[in-house]
TORLOSE-221118 format. One record per atom (N, C-alpha, C): atom name; x, y negated, z. Coordinates in steps of 0.05 Angstrom, whole numbers. Atoms other than C-alpha are relative to their C-alpha. Layout:
BEGIN
 atom     xx     yy     zz
   CA      X      Y      Z
...
***
This chain:
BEGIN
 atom     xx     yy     zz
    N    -26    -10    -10
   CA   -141   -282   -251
    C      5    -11     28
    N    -15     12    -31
   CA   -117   -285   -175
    C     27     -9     -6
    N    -24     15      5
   CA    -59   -334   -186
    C      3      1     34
    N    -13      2    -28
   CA    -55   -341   -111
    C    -31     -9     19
    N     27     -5    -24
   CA    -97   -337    -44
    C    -16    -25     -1
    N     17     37      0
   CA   -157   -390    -36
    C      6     -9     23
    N     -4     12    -31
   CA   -140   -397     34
    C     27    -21     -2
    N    -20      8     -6
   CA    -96   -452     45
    C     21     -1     15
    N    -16     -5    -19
   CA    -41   -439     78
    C     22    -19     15
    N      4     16    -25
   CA    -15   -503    105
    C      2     -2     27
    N      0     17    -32
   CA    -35   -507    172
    C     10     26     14
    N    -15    -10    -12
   CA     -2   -438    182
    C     35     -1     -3
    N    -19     -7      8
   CA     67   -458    164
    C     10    -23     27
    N    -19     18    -18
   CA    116   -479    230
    C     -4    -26     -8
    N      2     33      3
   CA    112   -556    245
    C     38     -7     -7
    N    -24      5     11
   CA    189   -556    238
    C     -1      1    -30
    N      1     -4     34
   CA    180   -527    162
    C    -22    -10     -9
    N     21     13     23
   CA    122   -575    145
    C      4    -17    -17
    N    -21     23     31
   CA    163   -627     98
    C     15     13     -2
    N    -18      3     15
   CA    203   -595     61
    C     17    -19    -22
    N     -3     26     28
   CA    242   -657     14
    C     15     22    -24
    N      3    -15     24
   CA    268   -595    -31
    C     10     28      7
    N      2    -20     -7
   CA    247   -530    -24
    C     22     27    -17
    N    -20    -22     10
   CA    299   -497    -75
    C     20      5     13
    N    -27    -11    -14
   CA    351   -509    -30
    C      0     12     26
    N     10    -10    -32
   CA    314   -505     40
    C     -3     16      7
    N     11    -34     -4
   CA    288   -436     30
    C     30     18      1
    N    -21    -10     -8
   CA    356   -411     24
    C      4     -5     27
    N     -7     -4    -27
   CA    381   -445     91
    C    -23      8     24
    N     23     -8    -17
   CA    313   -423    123
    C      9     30      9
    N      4    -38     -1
   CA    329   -345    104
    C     23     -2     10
    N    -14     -5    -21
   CA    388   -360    135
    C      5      1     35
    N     15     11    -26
   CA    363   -385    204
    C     -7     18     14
    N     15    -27    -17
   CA    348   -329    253
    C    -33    -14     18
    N     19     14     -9
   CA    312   -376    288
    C    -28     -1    -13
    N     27     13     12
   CA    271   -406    235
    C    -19     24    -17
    N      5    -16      8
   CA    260   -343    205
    C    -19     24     22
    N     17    -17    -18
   CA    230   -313    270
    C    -24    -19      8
    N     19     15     -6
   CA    184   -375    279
    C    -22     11    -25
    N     27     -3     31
   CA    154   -363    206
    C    -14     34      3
    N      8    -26      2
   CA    145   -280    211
    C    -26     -5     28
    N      7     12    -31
   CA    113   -312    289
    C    -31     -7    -18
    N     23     17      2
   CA     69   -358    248
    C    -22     20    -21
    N     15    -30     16
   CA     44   -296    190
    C    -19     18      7
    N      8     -7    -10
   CA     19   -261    240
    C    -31    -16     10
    N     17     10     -6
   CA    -34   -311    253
    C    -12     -2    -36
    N     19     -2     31
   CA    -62   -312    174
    C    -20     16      0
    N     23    -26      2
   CA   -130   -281    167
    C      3      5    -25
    N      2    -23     22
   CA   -137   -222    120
    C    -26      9    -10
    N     23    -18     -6
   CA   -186   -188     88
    C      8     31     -8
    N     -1    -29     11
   CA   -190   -108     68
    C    -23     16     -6
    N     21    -15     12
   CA   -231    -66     33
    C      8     22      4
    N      0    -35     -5
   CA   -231     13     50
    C    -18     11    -16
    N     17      3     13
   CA   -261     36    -13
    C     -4     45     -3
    N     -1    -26     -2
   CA   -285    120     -4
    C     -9      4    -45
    N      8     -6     26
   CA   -283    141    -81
    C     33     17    -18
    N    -25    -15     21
   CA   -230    169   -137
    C      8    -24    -19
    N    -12     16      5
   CA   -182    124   -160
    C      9      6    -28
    N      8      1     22
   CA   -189    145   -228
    C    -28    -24    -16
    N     25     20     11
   CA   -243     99   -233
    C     10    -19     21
    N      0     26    -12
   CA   -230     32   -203
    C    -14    -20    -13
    N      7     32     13
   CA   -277    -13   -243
    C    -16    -14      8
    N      9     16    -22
   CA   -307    -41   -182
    C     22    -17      3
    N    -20     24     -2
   CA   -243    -84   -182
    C      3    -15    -30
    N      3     11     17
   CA   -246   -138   -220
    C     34     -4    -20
    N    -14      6     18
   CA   -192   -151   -281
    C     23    -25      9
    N    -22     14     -8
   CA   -125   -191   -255
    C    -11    -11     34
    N      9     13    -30
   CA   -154   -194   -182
    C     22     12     21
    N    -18    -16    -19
   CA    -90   -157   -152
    C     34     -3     -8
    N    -22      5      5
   CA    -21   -177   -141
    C     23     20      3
    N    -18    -25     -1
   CA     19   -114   -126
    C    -18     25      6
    N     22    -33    -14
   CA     -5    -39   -120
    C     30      7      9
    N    -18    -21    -19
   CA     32     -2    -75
    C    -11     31      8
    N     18    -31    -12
   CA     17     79    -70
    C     25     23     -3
    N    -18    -24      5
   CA     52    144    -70
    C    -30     20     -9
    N     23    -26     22
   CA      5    195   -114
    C      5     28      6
    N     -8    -24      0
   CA     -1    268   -105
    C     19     10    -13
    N    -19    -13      0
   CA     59    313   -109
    C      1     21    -24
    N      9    -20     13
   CA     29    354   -166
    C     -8     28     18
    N     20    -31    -14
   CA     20    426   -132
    C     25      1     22
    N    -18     -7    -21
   CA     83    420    -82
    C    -10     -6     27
    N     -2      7    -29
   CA     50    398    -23
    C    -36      9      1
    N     29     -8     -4
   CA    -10    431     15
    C    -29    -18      1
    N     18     22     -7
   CA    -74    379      4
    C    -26     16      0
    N     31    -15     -8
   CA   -150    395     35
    C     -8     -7    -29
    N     21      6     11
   CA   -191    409    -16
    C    -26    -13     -1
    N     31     22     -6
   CA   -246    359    -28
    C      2    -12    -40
    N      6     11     19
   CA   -275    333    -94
    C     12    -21    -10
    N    -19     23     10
   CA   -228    303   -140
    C     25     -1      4
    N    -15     -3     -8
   CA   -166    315   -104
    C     13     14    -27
    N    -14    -11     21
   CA   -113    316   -162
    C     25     18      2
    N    -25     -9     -5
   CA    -61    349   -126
    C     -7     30     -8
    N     14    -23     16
   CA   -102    411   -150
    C     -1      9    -18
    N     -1     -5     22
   CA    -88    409   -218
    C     24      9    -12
    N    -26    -21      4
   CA    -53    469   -244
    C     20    -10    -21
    N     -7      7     27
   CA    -32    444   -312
    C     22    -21      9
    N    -21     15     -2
   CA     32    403   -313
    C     -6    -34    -15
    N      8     19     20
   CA     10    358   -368
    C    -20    -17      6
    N     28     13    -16
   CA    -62    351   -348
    C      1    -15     19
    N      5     14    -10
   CA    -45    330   -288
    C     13    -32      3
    N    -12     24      5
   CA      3    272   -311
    C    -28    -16    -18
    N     25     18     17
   CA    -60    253   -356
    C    -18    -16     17
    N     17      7    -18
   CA   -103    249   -302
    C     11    -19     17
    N    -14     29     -9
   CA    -51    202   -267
    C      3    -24    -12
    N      7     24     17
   CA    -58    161   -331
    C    -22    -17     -4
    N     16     10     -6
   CA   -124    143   -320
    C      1    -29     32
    N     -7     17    -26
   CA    -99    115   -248
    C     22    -30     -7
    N    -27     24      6
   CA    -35     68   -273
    C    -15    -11    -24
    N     14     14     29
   CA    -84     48   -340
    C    -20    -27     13
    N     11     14    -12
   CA   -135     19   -279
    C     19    -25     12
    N    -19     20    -20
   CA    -72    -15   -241
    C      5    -13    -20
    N    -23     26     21
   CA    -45    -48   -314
    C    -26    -20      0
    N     13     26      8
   CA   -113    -82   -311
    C     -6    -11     15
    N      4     21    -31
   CA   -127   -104   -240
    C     24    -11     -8
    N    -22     12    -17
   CA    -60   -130   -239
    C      7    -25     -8
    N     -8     43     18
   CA    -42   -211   -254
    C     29     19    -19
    N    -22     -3     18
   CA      3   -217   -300
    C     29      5     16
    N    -20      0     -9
   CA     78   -205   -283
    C     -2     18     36
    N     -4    -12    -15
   CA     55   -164   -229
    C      8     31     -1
    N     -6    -27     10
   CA     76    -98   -206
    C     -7     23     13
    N      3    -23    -12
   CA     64    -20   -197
    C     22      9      9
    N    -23    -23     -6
   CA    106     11   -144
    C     -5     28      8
    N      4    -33      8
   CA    109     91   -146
    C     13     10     18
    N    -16    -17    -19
   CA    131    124    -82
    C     -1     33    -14
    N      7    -36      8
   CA    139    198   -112
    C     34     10     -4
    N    -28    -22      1
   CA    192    256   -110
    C     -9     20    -22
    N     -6    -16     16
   CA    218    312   -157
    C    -13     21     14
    N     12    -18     -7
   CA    175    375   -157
    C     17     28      9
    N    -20    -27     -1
   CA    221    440   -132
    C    -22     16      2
    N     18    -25     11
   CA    193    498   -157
    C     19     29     14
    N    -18    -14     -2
   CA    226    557   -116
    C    -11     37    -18
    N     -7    -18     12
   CA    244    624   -150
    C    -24     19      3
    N     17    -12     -6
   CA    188    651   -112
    C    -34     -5    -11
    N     22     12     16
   CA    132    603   -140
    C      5      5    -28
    N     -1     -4     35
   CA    160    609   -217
    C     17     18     -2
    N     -9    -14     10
   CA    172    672   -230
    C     29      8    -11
    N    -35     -1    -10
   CA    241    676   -207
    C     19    -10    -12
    N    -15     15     12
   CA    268    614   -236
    C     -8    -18     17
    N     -8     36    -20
   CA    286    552   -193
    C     -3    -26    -22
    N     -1     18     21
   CA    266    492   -228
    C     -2    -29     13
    N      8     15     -3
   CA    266    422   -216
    C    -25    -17    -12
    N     19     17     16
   CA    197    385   -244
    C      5    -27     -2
    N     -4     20     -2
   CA    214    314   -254
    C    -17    -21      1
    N     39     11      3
   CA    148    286   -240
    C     12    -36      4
    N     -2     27     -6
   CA    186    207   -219
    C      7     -3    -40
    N     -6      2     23
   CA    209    213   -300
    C    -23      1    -17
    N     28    -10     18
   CA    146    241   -326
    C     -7    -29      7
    N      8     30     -3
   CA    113    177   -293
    C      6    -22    -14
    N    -15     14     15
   CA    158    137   -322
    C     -2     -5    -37
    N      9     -6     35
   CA    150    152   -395
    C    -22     -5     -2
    N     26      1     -1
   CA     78    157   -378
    C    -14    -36     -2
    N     17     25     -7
   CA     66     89   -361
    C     11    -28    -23
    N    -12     15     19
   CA    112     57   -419
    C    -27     -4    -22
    N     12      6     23
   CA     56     60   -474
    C    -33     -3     17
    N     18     13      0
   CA      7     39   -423
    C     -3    -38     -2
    N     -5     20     -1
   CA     36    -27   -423
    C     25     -9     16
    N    -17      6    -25
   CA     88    -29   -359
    C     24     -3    -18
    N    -31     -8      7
   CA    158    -48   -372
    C     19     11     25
    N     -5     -8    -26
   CA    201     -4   -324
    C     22    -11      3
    N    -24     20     -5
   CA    247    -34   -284
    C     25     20     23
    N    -21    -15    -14
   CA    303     -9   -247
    C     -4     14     39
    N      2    -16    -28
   CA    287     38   -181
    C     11     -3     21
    N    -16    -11    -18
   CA    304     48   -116
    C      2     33      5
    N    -15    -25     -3
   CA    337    110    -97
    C     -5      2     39
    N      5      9    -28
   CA    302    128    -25
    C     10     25     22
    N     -2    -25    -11
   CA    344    181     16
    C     -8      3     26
    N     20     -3    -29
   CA    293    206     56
    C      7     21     15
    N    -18    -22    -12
   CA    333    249    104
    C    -18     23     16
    N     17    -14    -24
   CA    272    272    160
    C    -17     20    -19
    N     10    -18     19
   CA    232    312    105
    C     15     21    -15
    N    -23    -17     14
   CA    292    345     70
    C     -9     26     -4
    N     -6    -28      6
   CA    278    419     93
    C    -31      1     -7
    N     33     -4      9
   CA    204    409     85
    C     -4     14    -34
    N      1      5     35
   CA    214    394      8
    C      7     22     -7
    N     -2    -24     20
   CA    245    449    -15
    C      1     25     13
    N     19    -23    -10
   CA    205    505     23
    C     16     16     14
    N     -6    -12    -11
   CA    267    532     62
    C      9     -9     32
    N     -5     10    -21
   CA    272    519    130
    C     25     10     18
    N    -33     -9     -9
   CA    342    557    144
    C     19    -17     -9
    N    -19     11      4
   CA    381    502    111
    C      9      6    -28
    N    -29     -3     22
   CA    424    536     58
    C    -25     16    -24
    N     22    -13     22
   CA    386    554    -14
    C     21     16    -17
    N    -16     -3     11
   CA    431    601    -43
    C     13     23     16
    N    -17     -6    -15
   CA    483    639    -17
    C     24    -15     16
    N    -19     17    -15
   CA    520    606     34
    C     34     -3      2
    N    -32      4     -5
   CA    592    574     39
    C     12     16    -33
    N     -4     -5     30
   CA    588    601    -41
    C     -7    -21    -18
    N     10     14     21
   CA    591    572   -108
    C    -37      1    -13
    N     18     -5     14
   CA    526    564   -146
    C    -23     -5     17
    N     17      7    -21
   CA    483    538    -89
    C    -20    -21     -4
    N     15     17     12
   CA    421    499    -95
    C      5    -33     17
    N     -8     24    -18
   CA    434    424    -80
    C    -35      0      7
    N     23     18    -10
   CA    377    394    -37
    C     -4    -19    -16
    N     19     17      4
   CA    321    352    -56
    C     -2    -21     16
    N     -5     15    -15
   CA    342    298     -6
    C    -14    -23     -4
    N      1     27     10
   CA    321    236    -46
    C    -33     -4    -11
    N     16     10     25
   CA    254    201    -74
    C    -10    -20     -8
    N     -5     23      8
   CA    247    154   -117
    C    -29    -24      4
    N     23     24     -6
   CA    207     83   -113
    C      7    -18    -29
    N      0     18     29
   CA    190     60   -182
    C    -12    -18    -10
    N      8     28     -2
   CA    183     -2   -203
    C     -5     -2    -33
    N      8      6     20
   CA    135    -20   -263
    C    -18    -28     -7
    N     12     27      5
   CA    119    -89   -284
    C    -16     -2    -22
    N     10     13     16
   CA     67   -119   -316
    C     -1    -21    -17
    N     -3     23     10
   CA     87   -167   -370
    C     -5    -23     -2
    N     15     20     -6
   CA     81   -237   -352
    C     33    -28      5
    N    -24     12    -10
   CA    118   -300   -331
    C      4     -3     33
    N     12      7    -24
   CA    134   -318   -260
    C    -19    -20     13
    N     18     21    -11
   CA     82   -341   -218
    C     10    -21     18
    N     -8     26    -18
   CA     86   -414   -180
    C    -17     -5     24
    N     17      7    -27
   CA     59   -395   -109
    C      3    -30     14
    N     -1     31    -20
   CA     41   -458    -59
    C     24      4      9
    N    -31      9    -11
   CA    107   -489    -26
    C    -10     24     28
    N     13    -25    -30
   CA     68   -452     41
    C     -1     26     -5
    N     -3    -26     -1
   CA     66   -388     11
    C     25     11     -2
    N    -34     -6     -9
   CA    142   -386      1
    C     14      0     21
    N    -14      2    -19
   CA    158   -413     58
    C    -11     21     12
    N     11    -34    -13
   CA    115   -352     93
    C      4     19     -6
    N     -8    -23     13
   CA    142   -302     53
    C     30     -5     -2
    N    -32      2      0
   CA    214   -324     67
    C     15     28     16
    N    -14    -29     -7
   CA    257   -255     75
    C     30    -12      9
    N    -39      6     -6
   CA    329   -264    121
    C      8     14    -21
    N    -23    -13     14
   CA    386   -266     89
    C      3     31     -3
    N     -8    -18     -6
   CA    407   -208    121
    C    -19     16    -11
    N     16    -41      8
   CA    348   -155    104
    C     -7     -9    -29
    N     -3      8     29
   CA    350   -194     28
    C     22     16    -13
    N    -27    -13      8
   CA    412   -164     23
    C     -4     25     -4
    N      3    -23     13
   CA    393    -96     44
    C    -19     18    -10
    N     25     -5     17
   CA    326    -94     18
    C      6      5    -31
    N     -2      4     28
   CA    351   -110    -58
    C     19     15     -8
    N    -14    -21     17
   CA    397    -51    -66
    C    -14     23     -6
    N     14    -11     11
   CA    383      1   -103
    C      2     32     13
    N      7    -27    -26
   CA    401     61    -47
    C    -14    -11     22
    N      4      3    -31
   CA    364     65     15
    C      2     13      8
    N    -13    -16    -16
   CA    391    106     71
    C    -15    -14     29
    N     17     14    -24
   CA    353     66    131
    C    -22      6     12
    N     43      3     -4
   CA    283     88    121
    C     -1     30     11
    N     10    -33      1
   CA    267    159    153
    C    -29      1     -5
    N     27    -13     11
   CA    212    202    125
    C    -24      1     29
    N     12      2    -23
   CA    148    198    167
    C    -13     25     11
    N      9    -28     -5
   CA    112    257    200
    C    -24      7    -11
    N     23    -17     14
   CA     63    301    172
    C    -17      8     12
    N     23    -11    -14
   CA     18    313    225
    C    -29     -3     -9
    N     22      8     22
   CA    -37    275    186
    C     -9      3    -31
    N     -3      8     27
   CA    -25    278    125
    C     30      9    -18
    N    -19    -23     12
   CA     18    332     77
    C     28    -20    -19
    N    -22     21     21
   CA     56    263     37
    C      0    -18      9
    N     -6     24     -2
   CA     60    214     74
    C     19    -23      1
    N    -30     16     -2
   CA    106    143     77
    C     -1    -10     18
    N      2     19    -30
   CA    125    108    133
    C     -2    -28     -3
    N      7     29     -6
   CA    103     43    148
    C     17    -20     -1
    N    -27     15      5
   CA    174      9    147
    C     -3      4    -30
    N    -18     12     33
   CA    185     24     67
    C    -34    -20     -5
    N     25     14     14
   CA    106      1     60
    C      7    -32     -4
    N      8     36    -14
   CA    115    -72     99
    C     37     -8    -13
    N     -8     19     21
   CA    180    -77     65
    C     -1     -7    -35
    N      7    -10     26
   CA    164    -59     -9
    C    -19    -31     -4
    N     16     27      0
   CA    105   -109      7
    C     10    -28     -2
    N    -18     32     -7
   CA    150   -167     30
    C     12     -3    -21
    N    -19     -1     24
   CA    200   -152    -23
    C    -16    -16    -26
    N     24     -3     18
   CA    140   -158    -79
    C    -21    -20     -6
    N     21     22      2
   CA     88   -208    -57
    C      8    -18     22
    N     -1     24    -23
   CA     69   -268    -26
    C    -15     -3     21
    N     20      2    -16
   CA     29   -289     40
    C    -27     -3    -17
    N     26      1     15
   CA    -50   -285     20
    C      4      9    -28
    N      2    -19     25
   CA    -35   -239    -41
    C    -15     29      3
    N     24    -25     -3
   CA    -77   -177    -55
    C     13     22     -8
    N    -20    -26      4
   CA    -42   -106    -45
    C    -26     21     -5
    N     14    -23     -1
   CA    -76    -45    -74
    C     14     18      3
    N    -12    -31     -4
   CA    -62     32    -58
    C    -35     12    -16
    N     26     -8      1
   CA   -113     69    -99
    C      8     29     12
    N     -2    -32    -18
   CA    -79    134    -56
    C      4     -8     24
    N      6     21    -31
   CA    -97    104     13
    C     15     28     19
    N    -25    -23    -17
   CA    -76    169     44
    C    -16     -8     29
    N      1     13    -22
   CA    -83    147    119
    C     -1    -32      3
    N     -3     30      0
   CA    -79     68    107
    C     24     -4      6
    N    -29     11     -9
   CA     -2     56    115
    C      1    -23    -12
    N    -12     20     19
   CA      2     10     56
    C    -21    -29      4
    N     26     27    -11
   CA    -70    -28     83
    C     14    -12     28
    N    -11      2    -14
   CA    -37    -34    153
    C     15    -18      0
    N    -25     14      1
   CA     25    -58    130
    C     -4    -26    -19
    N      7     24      2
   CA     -7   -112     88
    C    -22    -13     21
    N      3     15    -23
   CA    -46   -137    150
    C     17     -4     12
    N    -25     17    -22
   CA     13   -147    191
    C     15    -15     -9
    N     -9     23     11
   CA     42   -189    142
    C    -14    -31    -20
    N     20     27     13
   CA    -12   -235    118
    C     -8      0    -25
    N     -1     -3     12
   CA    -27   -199     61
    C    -29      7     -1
    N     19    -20      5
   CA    -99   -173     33
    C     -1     19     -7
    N     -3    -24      9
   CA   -111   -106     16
    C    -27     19    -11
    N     17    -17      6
   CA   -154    -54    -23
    C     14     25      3
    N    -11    -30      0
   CA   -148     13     -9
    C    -24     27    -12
    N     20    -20      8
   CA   -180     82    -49
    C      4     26     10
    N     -4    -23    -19
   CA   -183    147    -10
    C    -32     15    -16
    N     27    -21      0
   CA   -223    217    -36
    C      1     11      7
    N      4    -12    -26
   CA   -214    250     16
    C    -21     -7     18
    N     21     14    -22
   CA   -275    237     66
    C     24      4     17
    N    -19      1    -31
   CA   -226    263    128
    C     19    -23     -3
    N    -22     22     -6
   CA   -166    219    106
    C    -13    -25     -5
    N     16     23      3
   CA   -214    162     85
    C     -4    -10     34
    N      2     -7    -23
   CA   -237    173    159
    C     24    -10     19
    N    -21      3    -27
   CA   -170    168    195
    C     12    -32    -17
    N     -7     25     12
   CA   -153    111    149
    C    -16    -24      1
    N     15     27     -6
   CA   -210     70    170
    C      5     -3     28
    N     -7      2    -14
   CA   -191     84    243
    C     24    -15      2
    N    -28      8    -16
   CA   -127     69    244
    C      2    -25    -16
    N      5     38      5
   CA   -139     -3    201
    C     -9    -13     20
    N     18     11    -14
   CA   -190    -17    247
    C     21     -7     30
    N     -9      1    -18
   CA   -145      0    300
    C     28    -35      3
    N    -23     19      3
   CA    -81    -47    276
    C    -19    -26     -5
    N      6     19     -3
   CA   -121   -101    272
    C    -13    -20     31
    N      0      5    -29
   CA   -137   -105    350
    C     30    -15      3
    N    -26      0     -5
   CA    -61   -117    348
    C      7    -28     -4
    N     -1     36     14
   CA    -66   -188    313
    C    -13    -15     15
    N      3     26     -8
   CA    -68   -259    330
    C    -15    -16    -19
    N     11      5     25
   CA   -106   -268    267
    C    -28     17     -6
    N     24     -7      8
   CA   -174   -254    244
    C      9     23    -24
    N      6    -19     22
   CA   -181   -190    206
    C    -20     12    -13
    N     27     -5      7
   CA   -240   -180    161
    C      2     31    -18
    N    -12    -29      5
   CA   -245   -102    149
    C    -25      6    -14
    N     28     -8     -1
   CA   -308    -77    108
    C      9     22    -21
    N      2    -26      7
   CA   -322     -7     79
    C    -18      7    -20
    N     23     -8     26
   CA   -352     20     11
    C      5     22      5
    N      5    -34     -5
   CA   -378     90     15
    C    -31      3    -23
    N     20      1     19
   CA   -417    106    -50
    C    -14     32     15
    N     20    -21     -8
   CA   -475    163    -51
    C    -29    -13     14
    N     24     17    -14
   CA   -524    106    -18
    C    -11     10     23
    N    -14      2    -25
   CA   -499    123     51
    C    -17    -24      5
    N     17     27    -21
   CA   -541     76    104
    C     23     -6     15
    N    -23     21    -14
   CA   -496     24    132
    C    -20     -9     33
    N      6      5    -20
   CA   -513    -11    195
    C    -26    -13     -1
    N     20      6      6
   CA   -571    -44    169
    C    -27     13     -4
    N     17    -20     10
   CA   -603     13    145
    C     -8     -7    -24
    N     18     -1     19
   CA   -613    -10     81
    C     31      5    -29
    N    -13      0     16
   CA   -585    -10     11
    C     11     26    -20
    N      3    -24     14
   CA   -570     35    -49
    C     28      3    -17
    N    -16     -5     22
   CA   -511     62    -86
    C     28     -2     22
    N    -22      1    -18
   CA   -456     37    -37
    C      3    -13     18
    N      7     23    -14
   CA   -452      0     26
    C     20     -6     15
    N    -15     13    -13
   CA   -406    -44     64
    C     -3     -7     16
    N      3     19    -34
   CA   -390    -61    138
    C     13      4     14
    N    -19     10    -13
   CA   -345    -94    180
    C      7     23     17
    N     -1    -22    -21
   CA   -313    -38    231
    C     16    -19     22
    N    -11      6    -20
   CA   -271    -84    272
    C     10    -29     -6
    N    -14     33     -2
   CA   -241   -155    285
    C     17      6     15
    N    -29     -3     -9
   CA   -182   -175    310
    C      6     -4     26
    N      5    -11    -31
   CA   -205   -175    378
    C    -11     14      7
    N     11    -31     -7
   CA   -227   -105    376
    C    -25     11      6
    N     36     -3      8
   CA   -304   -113    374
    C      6      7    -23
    N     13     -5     33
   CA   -338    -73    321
    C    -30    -22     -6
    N     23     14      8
   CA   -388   -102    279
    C    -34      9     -3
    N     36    -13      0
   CA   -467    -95    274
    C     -8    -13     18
    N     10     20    -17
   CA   -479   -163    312
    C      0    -22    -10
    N     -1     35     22
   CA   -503   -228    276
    C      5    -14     31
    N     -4     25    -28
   CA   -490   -263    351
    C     29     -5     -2
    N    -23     13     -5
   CA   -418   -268    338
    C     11    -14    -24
    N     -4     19     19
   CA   -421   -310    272
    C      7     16    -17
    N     10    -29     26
   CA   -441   -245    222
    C     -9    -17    -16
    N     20     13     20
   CA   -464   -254    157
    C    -20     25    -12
    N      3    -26     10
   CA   -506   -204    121
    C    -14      2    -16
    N     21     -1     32
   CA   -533   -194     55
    C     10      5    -25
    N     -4    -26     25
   CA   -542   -158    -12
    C     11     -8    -17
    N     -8     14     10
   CA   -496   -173    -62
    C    -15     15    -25
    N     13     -4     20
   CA   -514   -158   -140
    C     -3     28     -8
    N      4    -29      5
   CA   -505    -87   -145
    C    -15     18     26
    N      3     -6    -18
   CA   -542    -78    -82
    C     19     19     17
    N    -16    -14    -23
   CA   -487    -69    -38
    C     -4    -10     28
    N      7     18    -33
   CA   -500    -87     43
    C     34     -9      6
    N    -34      9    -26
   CA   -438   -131     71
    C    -10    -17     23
    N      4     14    -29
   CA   -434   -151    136
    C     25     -7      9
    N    -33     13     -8
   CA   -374   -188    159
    C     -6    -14     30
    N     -2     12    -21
   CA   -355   -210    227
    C     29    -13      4
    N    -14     -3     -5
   CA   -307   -252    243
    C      8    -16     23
    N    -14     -5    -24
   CA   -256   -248    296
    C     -2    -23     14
    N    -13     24    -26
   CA   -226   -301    342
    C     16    -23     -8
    N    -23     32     20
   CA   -187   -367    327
    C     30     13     -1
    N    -29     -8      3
   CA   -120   -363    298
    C     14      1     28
    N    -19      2    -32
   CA    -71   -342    364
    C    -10     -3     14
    N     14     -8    -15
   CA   -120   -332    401
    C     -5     27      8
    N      2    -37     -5
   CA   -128   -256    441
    C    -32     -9     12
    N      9     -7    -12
   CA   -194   -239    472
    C      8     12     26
    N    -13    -20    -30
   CA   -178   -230    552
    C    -21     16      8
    N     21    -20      1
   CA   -202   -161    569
    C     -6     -3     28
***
């Protein structure tokens, strides 16, 4: 079981916050502190990470090992409401209502067992609108955040109380009319908007864990966004754009969801990687991350744009890539699936043992190659 990161964390925590004489009370006046609270998010930023970008179907995850993951974070296909490329596996394809909640049970059955104990699955997903024109001229709402819900009770999860996320910038998208009014206008009997969707929270039975004094203190949340992080509306967050990607979340609910949830050097999965928002947003906060993508294209823009956010850091980021089919990696060798570094955190790619690479086959003949970056707070001058 990952009880907590092997990296010590220590020698990243502010020299002001290195004695704490008692941290139950300290951490309160810390999260009050603008100051001290901008030195620590300052010092986070320098924690190396690692991430995995894993190309496969997140129905199967048993390449991750059994309590090796401290929060999943994902939003799952929409059932049939939203346009997704066809590509092998893609569940958003599945006609059947039922079926395809089953086939999501295989996914939340994998997260109840990666996950430590007392950890938890959060569920970015919205209500299905079905307009009059798709079901045979009946307007329906599908309740696919409820279906989930039920679903995941007799795999083990106990569910816990939601947020409520009114995602305002998507609104007319959702329910397929882009004039505004569903209904007859300025009349009774009008369809309310689909404005809202939910973020559900399913825990894994456990007690709480006792991170290092350093991982609290690095994971200290102000006052102020404790406050409006832990209610149960949000109104703050707008929806993100769709140019990439037909469901996507924005990066703000990811990196706070994350914060909210875990600790510095804890391990975030998304087995619906999508673009990498949720990998991203645990690198910028000192977090590790697995991510699963079956999509080749969005796998693709999701290893870009990791690769890319990690140029961005003061912190070593160790990025490496599984791509089954026995795909040739940089080595050229290896069978079944292979791994390798795409970038550090000073924006060299990898496929160079001269900058303190490692490289070799692990038991399932997989190739990794790791490079890493630059000293903590340290940039590469270009």
């Amino acid at each position: 079981m990952a009880e907590s990161s092997a990296l010590d964390l220590t020698p990243f925590v502010p020299e002001d916050l290195g004695k704490l004489r008692n941290h139950q009370t300290e951490i309160p006046r810390i999260a009050k502190d603008p100051r001290l609270v901008a030195m620590i998010e300052q010092a986070v930023r320098g924690v190396p990470t690692e991430h995995s970008l894993m190309l496969g179907d997140a129905r199967d995850l048993s390449k991750i090992p059994d309590g090796s993951v401290h929060l999943v974070v994902t939003s799952p296909p929409y059932w049939t409401l939203k346009e997704y490329r066809r590509s092998k596996g893609q569940l958003g394809y599945v006609a059947d209502y039922e079926e395809f909640l089953g086939e999501l049970d295989k996914v939340w059955q994998h997260c109840f067992r990666v996950l430590v104990p007392g950890g938890r699955l959060i569920i970015v997903v919205g209500d299905v609108c079905l307009s009059r024109r798709r079901n045979g001229g009946r307007h329906t709402v599908v309740p696919l955040h409820a279906s989930i819900q039920e679903h995941c009770r007799p795999i083990g999860f106990d569910n816990v109380a939601p947020i409520i996320w009114y995602k305002i910038a998507n609104a007319v998208y959702e329910v397929e009319n882009r004039g505004g009014f569903l209904g007859k206008p300025f009349e009774p009997n009008a369809v309310v908007k689909n404005d809202i969707e939910f973020i559900l929270m399913q825990r894994k039975h456990g007690g709480y864990r006792s991170p290092s004094i350093a991982a609290r203190v690095l994971s200290v949340i102000s006052g102020d966004n404790h406050q409006k992080w832990f209610q149960q509306i949000w109104t703050d967050v707008t929806g993100a754009s769709t140019r990439n990607h037909p469901a996507p979340y924005p990066l703000e609910l990811a990196e706070r969801l994350i914060r909210m949830f875990s600790f510095v050097g804890d391990t975030v999965l998304d087995p619906f990687m999508g673009t990498g928002t949720t990998n991203v947003a645990a690198m910028r906060w000192g977090r590790n991350s697995v991510g699963v993508e079956v999509d080749p294209h969005y796998f693709e823009l999701s290893r870009k744009r990791v690769g890319d956010a990690s140029a961005d850091l003061f912190s070593t980021a160790t990025i490496s890539v599984v791509e089954p089919g026995g795909k040739r990696g940089a080595s050229g060798k290896g069978r079944g699936s292979i791994q390798r570094v795409l970038a550090t955190a000073s924006g060299e790619h990898a496929g160079r043992k001269d900058n303190g690479g490692t490289h070799r086959p692990d038991e399932g003949g997989v190739v990794r190659e790791r490079v890493r970056g630059p000293a903590r707070r340290h940039r590469k001058s270009a």
